[in-house]
C-alpha positions as CSV (number, residue, x, y, z in Angstrom):
1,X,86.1,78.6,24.0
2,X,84.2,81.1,24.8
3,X,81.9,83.0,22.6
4,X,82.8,87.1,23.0
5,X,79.2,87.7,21.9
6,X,79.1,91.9,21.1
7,X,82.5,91.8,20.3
8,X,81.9,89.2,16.9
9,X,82.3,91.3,14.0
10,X,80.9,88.3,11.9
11,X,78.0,87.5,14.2
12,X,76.5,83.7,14.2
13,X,73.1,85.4,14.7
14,X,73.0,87.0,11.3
15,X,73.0,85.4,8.0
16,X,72.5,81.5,9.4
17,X,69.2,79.2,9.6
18,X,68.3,78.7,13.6
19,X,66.8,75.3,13.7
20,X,64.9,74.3,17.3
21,X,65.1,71.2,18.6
22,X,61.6,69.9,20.0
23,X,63.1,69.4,23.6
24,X,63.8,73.7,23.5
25,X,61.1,74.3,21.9
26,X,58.6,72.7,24.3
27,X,60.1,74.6,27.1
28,X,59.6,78.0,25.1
29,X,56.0,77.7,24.8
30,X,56.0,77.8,28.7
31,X,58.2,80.9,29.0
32,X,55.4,83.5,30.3
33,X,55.4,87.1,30.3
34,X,55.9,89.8,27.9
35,X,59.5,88.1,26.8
36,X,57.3,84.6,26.1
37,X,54.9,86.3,24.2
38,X,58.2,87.6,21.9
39,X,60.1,84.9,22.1
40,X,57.0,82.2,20.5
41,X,55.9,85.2,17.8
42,X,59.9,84.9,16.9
43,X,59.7,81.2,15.1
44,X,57.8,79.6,13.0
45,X,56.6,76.3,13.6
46,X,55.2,75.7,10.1
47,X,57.6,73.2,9.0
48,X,59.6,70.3,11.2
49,X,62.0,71.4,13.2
50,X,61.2,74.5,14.3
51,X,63.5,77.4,13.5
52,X,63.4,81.5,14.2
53,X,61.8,83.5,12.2
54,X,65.0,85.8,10.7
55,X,64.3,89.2,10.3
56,X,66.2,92.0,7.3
57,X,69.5,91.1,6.7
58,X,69.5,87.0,8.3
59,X,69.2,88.4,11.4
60,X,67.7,86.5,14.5
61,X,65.0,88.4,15.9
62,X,66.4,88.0,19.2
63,X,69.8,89.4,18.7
64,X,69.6,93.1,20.3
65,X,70.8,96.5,18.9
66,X,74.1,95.5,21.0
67,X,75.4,92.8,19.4
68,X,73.4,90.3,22.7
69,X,71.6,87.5,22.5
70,X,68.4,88.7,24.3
71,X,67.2,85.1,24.7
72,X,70.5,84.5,27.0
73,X,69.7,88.4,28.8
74,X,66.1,87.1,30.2
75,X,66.5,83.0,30.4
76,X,70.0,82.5,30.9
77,X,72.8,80.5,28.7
78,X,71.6,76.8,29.8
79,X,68.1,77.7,28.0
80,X,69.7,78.1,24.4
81,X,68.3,75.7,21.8
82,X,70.8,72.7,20.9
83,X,72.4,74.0,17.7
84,X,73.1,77.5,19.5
85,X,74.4,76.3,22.5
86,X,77.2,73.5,20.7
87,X,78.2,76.5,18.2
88,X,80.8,76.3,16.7
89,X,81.6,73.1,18.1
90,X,81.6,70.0,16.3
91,X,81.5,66.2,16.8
92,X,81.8,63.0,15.0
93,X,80.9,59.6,16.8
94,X,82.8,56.4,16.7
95,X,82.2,53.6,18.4
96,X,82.2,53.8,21.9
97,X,83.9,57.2,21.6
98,X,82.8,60.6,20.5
99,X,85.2,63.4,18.9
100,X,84.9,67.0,19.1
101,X,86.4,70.4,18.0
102,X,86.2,74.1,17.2
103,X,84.7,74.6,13.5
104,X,86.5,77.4,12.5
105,X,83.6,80.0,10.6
106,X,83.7,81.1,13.8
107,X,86.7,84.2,14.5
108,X,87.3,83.5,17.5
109,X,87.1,79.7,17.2
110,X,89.9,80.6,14.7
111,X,91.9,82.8,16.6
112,X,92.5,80.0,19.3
113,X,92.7,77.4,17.2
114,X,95.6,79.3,14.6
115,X,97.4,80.6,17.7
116,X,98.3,77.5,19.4
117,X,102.1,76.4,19.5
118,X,102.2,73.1,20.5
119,X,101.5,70.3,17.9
120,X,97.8,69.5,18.0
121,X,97.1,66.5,19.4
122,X,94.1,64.8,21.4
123,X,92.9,65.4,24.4
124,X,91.0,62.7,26.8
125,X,88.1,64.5,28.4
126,X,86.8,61.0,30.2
127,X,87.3,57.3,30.5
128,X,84.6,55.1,32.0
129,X,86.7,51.6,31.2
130,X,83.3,50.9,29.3
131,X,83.9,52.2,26.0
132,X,83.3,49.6,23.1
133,X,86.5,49.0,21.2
134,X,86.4,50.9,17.8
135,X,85.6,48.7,14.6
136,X,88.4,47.9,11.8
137,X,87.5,50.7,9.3
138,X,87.2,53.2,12.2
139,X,90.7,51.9,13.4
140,X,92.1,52.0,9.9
141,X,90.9,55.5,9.0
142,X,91.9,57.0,12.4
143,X,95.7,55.2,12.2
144,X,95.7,56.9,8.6
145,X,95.1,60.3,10.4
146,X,97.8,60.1,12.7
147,X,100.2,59.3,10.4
148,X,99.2,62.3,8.1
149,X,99.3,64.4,11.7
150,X,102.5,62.8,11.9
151,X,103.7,64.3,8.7
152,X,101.5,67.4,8.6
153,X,103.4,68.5,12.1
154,X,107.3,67.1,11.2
155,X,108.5,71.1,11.2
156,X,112.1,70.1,10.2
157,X,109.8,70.1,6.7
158,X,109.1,73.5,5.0
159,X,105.0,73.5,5.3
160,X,104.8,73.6,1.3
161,X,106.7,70.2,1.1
162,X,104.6,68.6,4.0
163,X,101.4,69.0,2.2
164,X,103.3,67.3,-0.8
165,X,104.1,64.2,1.9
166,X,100.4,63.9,2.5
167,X,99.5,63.4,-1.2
168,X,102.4,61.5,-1.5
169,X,100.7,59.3,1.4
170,X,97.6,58.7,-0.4
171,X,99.0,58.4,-3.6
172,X,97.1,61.3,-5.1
173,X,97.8,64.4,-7.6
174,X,95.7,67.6,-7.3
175,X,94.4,68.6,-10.6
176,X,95.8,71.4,-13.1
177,X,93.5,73.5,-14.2
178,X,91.4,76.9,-13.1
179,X,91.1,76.4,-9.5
180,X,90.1,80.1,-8.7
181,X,86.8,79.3,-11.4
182,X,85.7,76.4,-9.6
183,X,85.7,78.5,-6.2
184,X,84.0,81.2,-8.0
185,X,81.8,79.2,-9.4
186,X,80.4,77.3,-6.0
187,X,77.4,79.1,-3.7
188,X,78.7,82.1,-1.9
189,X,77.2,84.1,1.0
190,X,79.7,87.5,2.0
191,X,80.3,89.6,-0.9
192,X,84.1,89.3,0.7
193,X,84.9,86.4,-0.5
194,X,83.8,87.2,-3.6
195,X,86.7,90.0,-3.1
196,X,89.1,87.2,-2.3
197,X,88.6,85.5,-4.6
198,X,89.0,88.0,-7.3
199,X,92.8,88.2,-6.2
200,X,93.3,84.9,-7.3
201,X,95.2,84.2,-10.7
202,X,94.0,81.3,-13.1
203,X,95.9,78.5,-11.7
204,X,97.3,77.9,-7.8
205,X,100.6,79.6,-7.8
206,X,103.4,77.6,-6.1
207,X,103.1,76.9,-2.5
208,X,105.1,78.9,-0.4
209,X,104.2,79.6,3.5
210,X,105.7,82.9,5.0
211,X,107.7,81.7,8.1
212,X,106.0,83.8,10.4
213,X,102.6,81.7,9.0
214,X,103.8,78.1,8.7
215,X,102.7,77.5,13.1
216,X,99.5,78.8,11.9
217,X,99.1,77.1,8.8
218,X,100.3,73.9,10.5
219,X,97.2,74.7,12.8
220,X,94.4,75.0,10.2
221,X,95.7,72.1,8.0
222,X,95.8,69.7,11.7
223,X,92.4,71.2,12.1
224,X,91.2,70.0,8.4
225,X,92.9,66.1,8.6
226,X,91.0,66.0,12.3
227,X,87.4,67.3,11.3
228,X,87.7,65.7,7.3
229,X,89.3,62.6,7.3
230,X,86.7,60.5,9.4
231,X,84.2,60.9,6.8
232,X,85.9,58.3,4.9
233,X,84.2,56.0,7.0
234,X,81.0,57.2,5.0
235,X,82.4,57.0,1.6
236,X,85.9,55.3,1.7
237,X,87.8,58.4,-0.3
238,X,90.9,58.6,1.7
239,X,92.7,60.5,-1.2
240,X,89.7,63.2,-1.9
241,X,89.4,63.9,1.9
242,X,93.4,63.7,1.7
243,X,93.4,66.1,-0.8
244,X,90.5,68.3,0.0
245,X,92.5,69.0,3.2
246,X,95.7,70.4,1.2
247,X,93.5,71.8,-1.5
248,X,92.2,74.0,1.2
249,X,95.5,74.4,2.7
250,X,97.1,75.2,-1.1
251,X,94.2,77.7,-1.3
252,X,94.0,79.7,1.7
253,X,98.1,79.9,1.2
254,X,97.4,81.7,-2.6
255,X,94.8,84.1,-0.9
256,X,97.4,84.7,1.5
257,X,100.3,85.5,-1.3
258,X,97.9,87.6,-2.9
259,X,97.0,90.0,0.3
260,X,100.2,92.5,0.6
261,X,101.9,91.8,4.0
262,X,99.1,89.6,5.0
263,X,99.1,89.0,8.8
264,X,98.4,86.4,11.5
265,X,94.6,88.9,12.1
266,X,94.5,88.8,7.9
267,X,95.1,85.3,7.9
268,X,92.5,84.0,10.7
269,X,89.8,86.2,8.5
270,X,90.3,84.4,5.3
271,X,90.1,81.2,7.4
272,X,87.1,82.3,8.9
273,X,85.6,82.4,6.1
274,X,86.9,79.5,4.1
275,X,85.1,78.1,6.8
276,X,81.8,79.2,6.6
277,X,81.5,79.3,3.0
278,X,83.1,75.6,2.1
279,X,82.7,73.5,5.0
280,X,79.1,74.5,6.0
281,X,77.5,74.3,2.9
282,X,76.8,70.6,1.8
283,X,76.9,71.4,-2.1
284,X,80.0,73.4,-1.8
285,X,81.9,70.3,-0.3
286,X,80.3,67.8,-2.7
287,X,81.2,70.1,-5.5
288,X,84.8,70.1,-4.4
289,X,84.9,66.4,-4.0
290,X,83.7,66.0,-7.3
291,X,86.2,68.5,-9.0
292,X,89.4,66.7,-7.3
293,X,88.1,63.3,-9.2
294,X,87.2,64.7,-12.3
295,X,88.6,68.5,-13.0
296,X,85.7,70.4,-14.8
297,X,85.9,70.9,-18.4
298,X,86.3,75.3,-19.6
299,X,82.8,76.6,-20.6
């Protein structure tokens, strides 16, 4: 990955909170110069941590008229704070062994992710012999995953009926009921989703997956079981992580059927931001959880 930084046409420097960790921020204060004088006047260290000062619009004070980072134009890359720098990267940690991926609110983090061919699988970065072996619950949750890869990625399957085998691995029913309310209903942050979602009818239409969208689809619904299903080990709701993963699937699919002719580009958009306005807000996930155990009642 490789952020293409004036290129973005949903850039990570407008409309998100930029905490500092203290590490980065101590070696700001010692930037001299005219640019150190900008860059400390840029955050605000009035509450712990320290984050930038956002300007009109969510926009980081240091993200120039051309679409770059000026912090990166005068210091350099390696001098980005912690939470900059690992965007849109994300990691969970296991015993003795650390996991990491592409979130996808990011478009080209979605790009690369949808437009792979090959059946996602992991990939061993290093092996120091060292590594601690993994506890029973990790082992447990991470065996469930590969079996649910395993079905998730068995393409002699139409991709509607392989979402049905992972439900039908955890023993779990999505709900009936207004699913297109309770999306409407959580926080929202790009008056385009708002859009989307206004194509949506009452209740989730049947799943079908254009053939020329099932690899992709295949992708994003790998990309869910990986990132999801591990935070079982916090709560021990296998079937709601289960099903929040084909929930998402199920939905991104209706937004899909109702676009006209959508395509692979229309497709990695409404992933995009599926993305970054479920899986990066906290109350927006929690709500979702809590509407696959108990369906909320009509006003």
């Amino acid at each position: 990955f490789r952020c293409i930084a004036e290129r973005c046409r949903h850039s990570c420097c407008i409309g998100w909170e930029i905490d500092i960790d203290d590490e980065t921020r101590a070696y700001y204060q010692t930037v001299p110069g005219a640019f150190g004088k900008r860059l400390n006047q840029a955050i605000d260290d009035s509450a712990s941590p320290a984050h930038f000062r956002l300007l009109e619009g969510d926009r980081c004070p240091l993200l120039n008229p051309n679409g770059l980072c000026d912090l990166i134009c005068h210091l350099g890359e390696q001098h980005l704070c912690q939470i900059c720098a690992d965007h849109p990267r994300f990691r969970h940690f296991f015993t003795g062994r650390t996991e990491m991926g592409l979130g996808l609110c990011c478009e080209e983090a979605a790009r690369i992710a949808l437009s792979q061919t090959e059946k996602a699988h992991l990939l061993l970065l290093e092996e120091d012999g060292e590594a601690a072996p993994l506890s029973p619950e990790e082992e447990e949750v991470l065996a469930l995953r590969q079996e649910l890869l395993a079905l998730l990625q068995c393409r002699e399957m139409p991709f509607p009926k392989r979402l049905d085998a992972l439900l039908e691995a955890v023993s779990f029913s999505l709900p009936e009921g207004d699913w297109a309310a309770v999306y409407r209903s959580l926080e929202r942050l790009d008056p385009a989703w708002d859009d989307a979602l206004n194509t949506l009818p009452s209740s989730l239409p049947p799943c079908t997956c254009p053939a020329h969208l099932a690899l992709p689809m295949e992708q994003f619904a790998a990309y869910l079981l990986f990132r999801h299903l591990p935070k079982a080990l916090e709560d021990g709701d296998v079937q709601g992580w289960t099903a929040f993963c084909v929930l998402s699937a199920r939905m991104v699919l209706a937004l899909c059927a109702a676009k006209p002719h959508c395509t692979f580009a229309d497709l990695c958009e409404l992933v995009r931001m599926y993305s970054a306005e479920i899986e990066y807000s906290d109350e927006n996930m929690d709500a979702l959880l809590d509407a696959l155990w108990a369906f909320p009642e009509a006003p």
